[in-house]
C-alpha positions in Angstrom: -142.0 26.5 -77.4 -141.7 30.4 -77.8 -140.5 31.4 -81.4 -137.5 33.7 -79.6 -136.0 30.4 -78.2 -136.1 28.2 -81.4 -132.8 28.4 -83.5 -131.3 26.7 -86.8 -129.7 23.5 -85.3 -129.0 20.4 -86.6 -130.2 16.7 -86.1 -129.1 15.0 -83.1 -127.3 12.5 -84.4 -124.5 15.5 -85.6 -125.0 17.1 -82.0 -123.9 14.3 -80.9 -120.6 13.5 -83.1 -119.8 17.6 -83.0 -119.9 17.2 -79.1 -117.2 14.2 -79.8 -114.8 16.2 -82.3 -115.7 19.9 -81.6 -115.6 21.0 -85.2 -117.8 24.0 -86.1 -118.3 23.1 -90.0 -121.2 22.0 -89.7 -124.8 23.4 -91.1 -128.5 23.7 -89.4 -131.0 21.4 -90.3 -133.5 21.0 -87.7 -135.3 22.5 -84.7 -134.5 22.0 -81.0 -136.1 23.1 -77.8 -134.5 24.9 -75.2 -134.7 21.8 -73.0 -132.9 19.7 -75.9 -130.5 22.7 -75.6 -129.7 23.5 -72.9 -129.7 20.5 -70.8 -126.5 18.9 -72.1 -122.8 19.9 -73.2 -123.5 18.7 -76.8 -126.9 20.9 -77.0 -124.7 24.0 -75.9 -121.6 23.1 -78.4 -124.4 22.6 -80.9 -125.3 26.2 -80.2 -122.5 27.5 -80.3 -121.5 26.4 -83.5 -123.9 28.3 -85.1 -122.8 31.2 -83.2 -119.3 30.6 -84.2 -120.1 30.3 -88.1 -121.9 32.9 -88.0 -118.7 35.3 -86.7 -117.5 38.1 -88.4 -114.4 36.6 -89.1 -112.9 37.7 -92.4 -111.4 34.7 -93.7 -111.0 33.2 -97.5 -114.8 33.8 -98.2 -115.2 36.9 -97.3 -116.3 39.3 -99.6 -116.2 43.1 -98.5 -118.5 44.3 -101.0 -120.9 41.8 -100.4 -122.9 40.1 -103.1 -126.8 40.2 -104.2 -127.2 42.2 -101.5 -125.6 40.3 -98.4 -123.3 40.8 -96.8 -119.8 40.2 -97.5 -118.6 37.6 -94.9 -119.1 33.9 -95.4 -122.7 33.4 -94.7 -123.1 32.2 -98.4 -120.9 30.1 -100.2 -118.9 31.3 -103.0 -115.6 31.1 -104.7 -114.7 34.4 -105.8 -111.8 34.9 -103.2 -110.1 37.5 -105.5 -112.7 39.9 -104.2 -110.0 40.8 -101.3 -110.1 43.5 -98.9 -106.2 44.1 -100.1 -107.1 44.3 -103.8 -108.9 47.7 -102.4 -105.9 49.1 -100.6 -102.6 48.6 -102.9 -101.7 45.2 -101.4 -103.2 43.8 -104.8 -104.5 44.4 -107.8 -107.9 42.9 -108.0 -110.8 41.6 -110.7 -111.1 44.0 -113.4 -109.5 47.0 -112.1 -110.5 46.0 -108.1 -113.3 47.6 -106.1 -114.7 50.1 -104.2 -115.9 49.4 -100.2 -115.5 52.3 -98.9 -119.2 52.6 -98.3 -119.7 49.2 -96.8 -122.6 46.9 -97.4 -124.9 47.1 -94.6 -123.8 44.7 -92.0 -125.8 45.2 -88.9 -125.4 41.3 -86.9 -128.2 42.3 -84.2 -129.7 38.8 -84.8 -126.4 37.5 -83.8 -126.4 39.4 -80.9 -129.6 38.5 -79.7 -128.8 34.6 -80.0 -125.6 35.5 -77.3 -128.2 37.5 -75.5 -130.6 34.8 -75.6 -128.0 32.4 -74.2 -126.6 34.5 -71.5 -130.5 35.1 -70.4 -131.5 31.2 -70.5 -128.2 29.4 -69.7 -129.0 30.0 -65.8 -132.1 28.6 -66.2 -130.3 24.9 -66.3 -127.6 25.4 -64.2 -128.1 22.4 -62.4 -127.0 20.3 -65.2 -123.7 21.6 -65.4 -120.6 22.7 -63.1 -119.4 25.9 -62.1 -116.7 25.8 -64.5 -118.9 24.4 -67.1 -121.4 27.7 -66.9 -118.5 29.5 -66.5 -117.2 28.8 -69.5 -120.0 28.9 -71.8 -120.4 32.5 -70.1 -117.5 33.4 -70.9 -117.6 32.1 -74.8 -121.2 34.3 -74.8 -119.0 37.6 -73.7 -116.4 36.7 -76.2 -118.6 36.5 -79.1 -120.4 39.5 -78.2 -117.9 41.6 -78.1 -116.4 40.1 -81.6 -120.1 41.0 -83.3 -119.5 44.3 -81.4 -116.3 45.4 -82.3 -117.2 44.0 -86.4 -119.9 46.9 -85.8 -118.0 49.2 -84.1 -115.0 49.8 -86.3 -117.3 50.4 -89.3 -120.0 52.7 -87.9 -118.5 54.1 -84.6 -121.2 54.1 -82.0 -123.5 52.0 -82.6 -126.6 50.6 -80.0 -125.1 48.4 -77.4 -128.4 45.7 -76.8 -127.1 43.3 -74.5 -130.5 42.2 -73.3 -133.2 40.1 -74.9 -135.5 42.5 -76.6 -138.9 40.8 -77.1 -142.1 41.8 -79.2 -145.0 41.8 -78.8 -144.4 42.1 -75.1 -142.3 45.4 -75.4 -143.8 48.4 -77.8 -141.8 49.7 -80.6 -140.8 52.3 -79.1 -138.8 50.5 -76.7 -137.4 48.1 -79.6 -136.1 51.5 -81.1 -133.1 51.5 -79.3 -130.4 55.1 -79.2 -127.3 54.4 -80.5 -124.4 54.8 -78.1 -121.7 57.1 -78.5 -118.3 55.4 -80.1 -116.4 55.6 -76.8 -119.2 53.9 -74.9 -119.4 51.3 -77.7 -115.7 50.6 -77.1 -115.9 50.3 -73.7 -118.5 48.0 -73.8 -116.3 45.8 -76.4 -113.4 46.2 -73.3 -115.8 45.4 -70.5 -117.3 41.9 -72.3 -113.8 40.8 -73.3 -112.7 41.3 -69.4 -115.6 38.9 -68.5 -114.3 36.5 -71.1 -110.6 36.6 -70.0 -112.4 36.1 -66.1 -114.4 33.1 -66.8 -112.7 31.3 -70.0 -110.4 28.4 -69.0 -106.7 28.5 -70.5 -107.4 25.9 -73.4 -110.1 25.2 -75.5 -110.5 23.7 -79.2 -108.8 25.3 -81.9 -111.9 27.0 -83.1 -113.2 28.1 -79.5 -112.6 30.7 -77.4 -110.4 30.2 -74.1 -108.6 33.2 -72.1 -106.2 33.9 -74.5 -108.1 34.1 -77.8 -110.1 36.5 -75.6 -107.1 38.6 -74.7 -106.0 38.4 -78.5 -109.2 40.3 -79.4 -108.8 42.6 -76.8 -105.5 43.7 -77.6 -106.7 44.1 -81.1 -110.2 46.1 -80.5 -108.2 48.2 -78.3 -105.5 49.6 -80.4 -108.1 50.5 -82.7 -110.2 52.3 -80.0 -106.7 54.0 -79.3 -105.9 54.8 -83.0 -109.4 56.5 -83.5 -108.8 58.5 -80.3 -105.2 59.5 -81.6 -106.1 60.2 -84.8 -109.6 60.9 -85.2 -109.7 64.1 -85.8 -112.1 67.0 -86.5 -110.8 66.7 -89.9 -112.6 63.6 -91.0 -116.3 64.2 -88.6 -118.4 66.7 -88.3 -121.7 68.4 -87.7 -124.3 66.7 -85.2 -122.6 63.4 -85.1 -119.3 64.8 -83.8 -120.9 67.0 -81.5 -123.2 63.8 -79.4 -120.3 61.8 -79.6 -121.6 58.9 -82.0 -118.2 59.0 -83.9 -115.0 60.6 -82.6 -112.9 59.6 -79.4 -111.6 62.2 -77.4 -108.0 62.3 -78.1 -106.7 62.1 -74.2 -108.0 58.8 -74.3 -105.8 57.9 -76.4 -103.2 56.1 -73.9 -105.4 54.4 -71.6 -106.3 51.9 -75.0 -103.5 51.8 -75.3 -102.2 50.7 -72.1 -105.2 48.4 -72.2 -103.7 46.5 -75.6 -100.2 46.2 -74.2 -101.6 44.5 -71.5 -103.9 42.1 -73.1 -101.0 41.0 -75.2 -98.7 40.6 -72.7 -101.6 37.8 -71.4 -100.5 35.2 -74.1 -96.8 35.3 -72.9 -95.7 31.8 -72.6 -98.9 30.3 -73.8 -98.1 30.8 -77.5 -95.2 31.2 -80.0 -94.0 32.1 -83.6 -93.5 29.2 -85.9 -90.0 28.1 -85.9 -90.5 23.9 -87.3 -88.1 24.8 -90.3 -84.2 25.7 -90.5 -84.9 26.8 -94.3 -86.5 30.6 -93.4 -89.0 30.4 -96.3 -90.3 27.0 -96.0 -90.8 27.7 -92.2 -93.0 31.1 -93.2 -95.1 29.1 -95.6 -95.8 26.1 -93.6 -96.7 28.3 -90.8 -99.7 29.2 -92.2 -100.3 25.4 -93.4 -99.8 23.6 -89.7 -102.7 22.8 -87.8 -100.4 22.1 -84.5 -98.8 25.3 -85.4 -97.6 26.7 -81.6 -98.3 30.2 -83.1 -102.1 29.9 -83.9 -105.1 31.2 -81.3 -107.6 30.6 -82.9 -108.3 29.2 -86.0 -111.6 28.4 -88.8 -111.5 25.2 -90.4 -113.2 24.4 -93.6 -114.1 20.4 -95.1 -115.4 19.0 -98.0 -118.2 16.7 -96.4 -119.7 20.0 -94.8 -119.6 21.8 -97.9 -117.7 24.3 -96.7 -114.5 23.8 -98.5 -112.7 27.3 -99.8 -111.3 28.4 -103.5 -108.0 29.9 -102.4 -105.5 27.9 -103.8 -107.1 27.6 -107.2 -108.3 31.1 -107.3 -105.3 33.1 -106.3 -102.8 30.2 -108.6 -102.7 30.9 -112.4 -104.9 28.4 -113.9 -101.8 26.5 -115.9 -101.4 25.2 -112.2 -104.5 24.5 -111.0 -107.0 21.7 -112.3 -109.9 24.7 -113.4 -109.5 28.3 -111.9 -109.4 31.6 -112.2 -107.1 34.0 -110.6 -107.7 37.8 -110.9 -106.0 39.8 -108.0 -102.1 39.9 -107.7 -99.9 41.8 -105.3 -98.7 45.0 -106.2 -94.6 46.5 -106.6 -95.7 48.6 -104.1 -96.5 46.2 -101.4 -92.9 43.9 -102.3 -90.7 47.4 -101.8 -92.0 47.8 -98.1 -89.2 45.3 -97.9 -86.6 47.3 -100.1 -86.6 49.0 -103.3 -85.9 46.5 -106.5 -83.2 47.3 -108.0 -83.0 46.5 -112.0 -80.8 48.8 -113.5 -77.5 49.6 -114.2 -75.4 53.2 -112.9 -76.3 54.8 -115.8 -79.8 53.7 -116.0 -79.8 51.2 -118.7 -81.4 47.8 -117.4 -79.3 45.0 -116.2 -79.5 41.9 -118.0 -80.5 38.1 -116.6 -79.8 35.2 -117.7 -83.6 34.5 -116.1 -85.7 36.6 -114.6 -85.5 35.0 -111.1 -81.8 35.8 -111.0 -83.3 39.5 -110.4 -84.3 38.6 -107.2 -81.5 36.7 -105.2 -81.1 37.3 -101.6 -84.7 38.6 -100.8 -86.0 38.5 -97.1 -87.2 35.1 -96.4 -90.5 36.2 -95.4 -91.0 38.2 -98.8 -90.2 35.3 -100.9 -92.4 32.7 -98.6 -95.1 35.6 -99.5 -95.4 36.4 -102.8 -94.6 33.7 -105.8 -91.8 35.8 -108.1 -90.9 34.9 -111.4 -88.5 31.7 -111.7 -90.3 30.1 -108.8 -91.9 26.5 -108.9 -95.5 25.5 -107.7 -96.8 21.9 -108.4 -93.7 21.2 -110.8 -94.2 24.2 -112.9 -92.5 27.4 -113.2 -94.0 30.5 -112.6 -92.5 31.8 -117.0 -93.7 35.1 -116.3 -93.0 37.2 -118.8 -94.6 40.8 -120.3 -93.4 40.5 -124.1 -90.5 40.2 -126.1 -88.1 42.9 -127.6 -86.2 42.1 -130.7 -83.3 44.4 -129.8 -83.5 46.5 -126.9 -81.3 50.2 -126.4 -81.5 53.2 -124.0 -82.9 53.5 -120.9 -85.1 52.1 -118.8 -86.9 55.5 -117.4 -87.1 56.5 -121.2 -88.4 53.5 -122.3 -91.3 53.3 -120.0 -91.9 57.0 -120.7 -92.8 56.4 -124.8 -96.4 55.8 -125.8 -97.3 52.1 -126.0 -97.5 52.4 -130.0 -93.5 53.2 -130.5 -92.0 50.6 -127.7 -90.6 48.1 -130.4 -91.9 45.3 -128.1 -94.1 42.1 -129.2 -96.7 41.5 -126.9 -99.8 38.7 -126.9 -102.7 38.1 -125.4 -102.1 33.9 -126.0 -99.5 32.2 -123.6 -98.8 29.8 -127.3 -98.1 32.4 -129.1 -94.1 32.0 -130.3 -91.9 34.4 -131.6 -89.3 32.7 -133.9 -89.3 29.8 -131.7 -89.7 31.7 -127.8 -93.0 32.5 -126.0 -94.4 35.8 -126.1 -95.8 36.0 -122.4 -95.5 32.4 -120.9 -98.2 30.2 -119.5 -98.1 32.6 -116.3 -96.9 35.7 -118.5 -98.9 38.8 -118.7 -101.6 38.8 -121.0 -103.4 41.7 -123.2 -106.0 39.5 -123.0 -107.7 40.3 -119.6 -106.8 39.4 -116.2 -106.6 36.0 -116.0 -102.7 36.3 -115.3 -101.0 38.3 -113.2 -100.9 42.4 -113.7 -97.9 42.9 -111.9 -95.4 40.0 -112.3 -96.0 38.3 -108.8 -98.6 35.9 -107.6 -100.0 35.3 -104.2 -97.8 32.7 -102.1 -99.4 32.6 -98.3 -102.5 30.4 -97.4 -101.5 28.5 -101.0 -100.7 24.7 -100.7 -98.2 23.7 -102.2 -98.1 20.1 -101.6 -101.8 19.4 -103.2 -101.3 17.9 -106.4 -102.6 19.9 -109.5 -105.3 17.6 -110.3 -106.9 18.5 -106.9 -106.7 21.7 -106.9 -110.3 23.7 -108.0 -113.0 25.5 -107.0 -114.4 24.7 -103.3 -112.0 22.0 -103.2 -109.5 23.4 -100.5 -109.5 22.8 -96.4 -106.5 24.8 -95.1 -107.1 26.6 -92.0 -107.8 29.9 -91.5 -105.8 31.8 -88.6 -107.8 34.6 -87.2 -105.2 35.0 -84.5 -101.8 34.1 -84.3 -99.3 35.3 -82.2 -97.3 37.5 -84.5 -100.0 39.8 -84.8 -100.3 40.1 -81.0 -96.4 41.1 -80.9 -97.2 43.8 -83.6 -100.2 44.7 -81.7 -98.2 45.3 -78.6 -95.2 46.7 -80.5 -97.5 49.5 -81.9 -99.4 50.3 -79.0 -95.9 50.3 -77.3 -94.5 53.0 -79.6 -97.8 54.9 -79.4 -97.5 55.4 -75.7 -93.3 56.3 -75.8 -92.4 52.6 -74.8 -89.8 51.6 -77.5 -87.6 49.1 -75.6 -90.5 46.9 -75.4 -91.6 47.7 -79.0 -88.3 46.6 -80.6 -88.1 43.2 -78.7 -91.5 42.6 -79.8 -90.7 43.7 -83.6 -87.3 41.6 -83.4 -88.8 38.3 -82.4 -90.8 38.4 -85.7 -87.8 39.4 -87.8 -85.8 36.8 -86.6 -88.8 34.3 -87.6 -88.6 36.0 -90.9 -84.8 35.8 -91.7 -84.5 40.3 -91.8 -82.1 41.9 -90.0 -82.7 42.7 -86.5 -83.6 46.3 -86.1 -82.3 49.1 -83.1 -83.5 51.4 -80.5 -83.0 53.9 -83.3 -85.4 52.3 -85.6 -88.2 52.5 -83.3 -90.8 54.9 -84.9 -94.0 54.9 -85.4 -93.5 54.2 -89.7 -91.5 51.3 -88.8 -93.8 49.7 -86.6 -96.2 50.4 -89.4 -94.6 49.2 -92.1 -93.6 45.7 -90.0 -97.1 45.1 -89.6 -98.0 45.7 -93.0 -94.9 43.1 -94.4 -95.8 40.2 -91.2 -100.1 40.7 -92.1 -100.2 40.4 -96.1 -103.1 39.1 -97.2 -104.9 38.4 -93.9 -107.6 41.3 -94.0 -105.9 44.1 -91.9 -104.1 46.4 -94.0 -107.5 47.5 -95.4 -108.6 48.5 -91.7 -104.9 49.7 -90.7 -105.4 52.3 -92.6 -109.0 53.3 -91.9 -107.6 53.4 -88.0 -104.8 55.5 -88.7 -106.6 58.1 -90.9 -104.2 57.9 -93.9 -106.4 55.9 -96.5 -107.3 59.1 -97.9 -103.7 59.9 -98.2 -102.3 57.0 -99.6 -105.4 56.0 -102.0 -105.8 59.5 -103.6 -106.0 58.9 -107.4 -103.4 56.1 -106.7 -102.0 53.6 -109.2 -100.2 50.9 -108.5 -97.1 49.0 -110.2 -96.0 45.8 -111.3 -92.5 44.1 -112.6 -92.7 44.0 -116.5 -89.7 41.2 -117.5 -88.9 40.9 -121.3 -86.7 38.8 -123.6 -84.2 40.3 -125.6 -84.0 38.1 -128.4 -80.8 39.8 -129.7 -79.3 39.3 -126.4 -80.7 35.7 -125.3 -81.5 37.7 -121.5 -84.1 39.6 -120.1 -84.7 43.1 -118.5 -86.8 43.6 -116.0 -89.3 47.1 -116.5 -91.1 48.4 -113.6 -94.3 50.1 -114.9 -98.2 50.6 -114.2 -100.0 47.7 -113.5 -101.8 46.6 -116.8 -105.0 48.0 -116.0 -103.8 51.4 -115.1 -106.6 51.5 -112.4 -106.9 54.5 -110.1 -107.7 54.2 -106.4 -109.6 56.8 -104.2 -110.8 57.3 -100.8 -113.3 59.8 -99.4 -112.7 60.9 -96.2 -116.3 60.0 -95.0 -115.4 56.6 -95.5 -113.7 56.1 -92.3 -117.3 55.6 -91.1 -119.7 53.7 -92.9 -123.4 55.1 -93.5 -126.1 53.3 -91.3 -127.8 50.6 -92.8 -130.7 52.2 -94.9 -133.5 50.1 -94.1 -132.3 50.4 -90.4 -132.7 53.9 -90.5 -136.2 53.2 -91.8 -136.6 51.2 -88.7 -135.6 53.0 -86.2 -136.0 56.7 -86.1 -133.0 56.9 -83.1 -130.3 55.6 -85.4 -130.0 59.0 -86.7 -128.0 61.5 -87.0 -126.3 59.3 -90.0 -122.2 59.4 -89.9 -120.7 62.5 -90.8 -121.6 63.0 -94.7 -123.7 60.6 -95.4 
């Protein structure tokens, strides 16, 4: 057997029960030929699986700064999930003061790519045991994947090499192996070409975690609105010298529309075929338990996660205060900026002083649905317990609340701790979910994380590697906002607003008007409906404002107190508690290639513009 055709695998006996239940947690333990392979169904789901762990999917695990050197999505197991793409971007607030990705980690799949090559190549070579929908099929999974490892490539380095052959050594020179990268338009193309082959040869239903027509589509209409956003808003401003000039990064702008066009019509593929979650008359429960329900009508595609397999996740003990979990750590916490894309807060009375609550969650009555099913606010209740947050206790309180957030820390008459036990004249300093002086181990902004967290797990079971909810890596609501954008990119609002209106209707707002149609409000739907779920950070990226927005940026948190005097509380808005600052260079938009590539291969250079 020839070393290119052996691959990680495991034991028959799994091939054969993963060929029964077509679950893809499972890890490689042995070695098969290609005969054991690819002469039955279960030899090519067994495959595949390792193909489909192996995707760039940026779920609970993944980790955009990578760690001792890997790279950051799940190919190790770990459960630091605080270490979130939207603790970079202002979503969050993340582990001691956040992080900085902007230069990326490295990732360069191409042994990925080669085992899709591989199959492609070898697959005919046993047609005979299978049907011409069967090879279709698995053709059609190959194209998909490819193009996922593609596009994971292409959005962080812009043109990249496009191998879609098996390169083999010793029986090809160096030389050859040192393949020229492509330019950025050529690498998107290719992305669009595999992903037609998928939608061509992919039946209409597969497992949740596998790829049929329409997961296919879902990708497409994502990869191409970011192909369109680069051509639109690429410009000279953020590239430059050789690498502008052959084309490796940079779209022409006239291009622009055709993605476009190409996105609108992917999406409009899964019409009919899927739909938002709508199980629940109570708005709120219905947003949360869509991201719980594995028969959700709404999800594409999906990763699953299970104990036995040891591939269980940390996200509901890692992003819950630890008085509610059974041993965690939480250390990332959405930011006031993030809950006013839904509408400004409003604490204070006409003449500035700060209304007064009888509890802090009577600040926040009549909230969007979706907002609330979100994001865990003070007064609200996981596992039986009450999120008490609380920032520190005034004795008396007077004035304003612009002038009291304006004094140096050292002459605000407040009491604040660092211990959730310590009591002042009877009444908690901070709370058991209060913020703390102490470090991050409670929130730094009032609010907690809400989506992906189960609420009906009891407290004992909830720790480290312990949870199995789904990850979605499509659902349907991002297709609508992938259409509606696109839409309002290429002047086509009418279709835009029916798109944004179905998922405000899911999510309890307001419906919105022709009027309303711009390109900021398309935007900002997107970034209220995709919280948490890993785009924001490469929403911005695509539409060249990250450098805007994260320009020495700080971020800001609710602050609630107890009057003692009073017996009520105020509600402060004020700097998150570690006052971090946020900053994006402009060369960031690309990420450097891969230093030991470049050691490699001569023909990867030029580098990306300023690197």
């Amino acid at each position: 057997m020839k070393m290119y055709s052996k691959i990680f695998l495991v034991l028959l006996a799994v091939l054969v029960a993963f060929s029964a239940c077509q679950k893809l947690d499972i890890k490689p333990v042995n070695l098969l030929t290609d005969d054991q392979i690819f002469s039955s169904e279960s030899g090519i789901n067994v495959y595949m699986a390792q193909v489909y762990r192996k995707l760039p999917i940026e779920d609970f695990t993944y980790r955009p700064t990578g760690r001792d050197g890997q790279p950051g999505f799940n190919l190790h197991h770990e459960w630091e999930h605080f270490w979130h793409a939207g603790a970079a971007c202002g979503e969050m607030v993340g582990p001691w003061g956040g992080m900085d990705i902007g230069g990326g980690f490295g990732y360069w799949p191409y042994a990925d790519i080669r085992a899709v090559n591989y199959f492609l190549e070898t697959l005919p070579k046993y047609a005979i045991n299978f049907t011409q929908d069967k090879i279709d099929a698995f053709n059609g999974e190959a194209y998909f994947l490819r193009a996922y490892y593609y596009f994971a490539l292409a959005k962080r380095y812009g043109g990249i090499p496009i191998v879609d052959v098996v390169q083999k050594y010793p029986e090809q020179s160096i030389a050859e192996l040192q393949v020229h990268r492509n330019t950025e338009e050529e690498t998107w193309n290719f992305i669009g070409k595999d992903l037609d082959q998928a939608i061509a040869l992919l039946p209409g239903t597969s497992a949740p975690e596998r790829a049929n027509k329409y997961v296919a589509a879902a990708l497409k209409s994502r990869a191409m609105l970011y192909a369109g956003s680069i051509a639109r808003y690429g410009s000279v401003n953020f590239v430059s010298g050789d690498a502008r000039t052959q084309g490796y990064v940079g779209i022409a702008p006239e291009k622009a529309a055709g993605y476009f066009d190409q996105a609108i019509a992917a999406a409009k593929l899964l019409d009919g075929k899927y739909s938002l979650y709508n199980s629940n008359a109570d708005k709120v429960m219905n947003y949360v338990d869509a991201f719980l329900d594995e028969k959700s009508p709404e999800n594409i595609l999906v990763r699953n996660y299970s104990i036995p397999s040891s591939t269980a996740h940390s996200w509901d003990a890692t992003f819950s205060p630890r008085w509610m979990t059974a041993n965690a750590l939480s250390r990332a916490y959405p930011t006031l900026e993030y809950v006013e894309r839904f509408g400004i807060l409003n604490f204070n009375n006409p003449d500035g002083t700060p209304k007064r609550f009888d509890q802090p969650a009577d600040a926040f009555q009549g909230l969007e649905p979706r907002l609330r099913a979100t994001v865990y606010f003070p007064g609200d209740i996981l596992r039986t317990r009450t999120f008490d947050v609380q920032r520190g206790i005034y004795p008396g309180f007077s004035g304003t609340a612009a002038s009291e957030v304006a004094k140096p820390a050292a002459s605000r008459a407040y009491l604040l701790s660092g211990d959730p036990n310590t009591m002042y004249n009877g009444k908690a300093i901070i709370g058991q979910t209060g913020i703390s002086t102490a470090g991050d181990e409670r929130t730094r902004t009032g609010f907690y994380v809400r989506k992906y967290i189960d609420y009906r797990r009891p407290q004992a079971d909830v720790d480290l590697f312990t949870s199995t909810t789904h990850w979605i890596e499509f659902r349907y609501a991002e297709i609508l906002l992938n259409r509606a954008e696109a839409d309002i990119e290429n002047g086509q609002q009418a279709d835009a607003l029916v798109c944004l209106n179905k998922i405000r209707d899911r999510a309890g707002a307001a419906p919105l008007t022709l009027a309303d149609m711009t390109v900021d409000v398309v935007r900002n739907e997107r970034s209220k409906e995709l919280a948490f779920e890993n785009h924001y950070w490469w929403d911005i990226r695509r539409w060249r404002i990250a450098d805007v927005i994260l320009n020495n940026a700080r971020f800001s948190g609710i602050m609630p107190y107890y009057v003692f005097d009073e017996q009520k509380y105020i509600i402060l808005k004020e700097p998150e508690t570690f006052g971090r600052n946020y900053n994006f260079e402009k060369k960031y938009y690309y990420e450097p290639m891969p230093g030991g590539e470049l050691g490699k291969n001569p023909n990867l250079y030029p580098n990306n513009p300023n690197y």
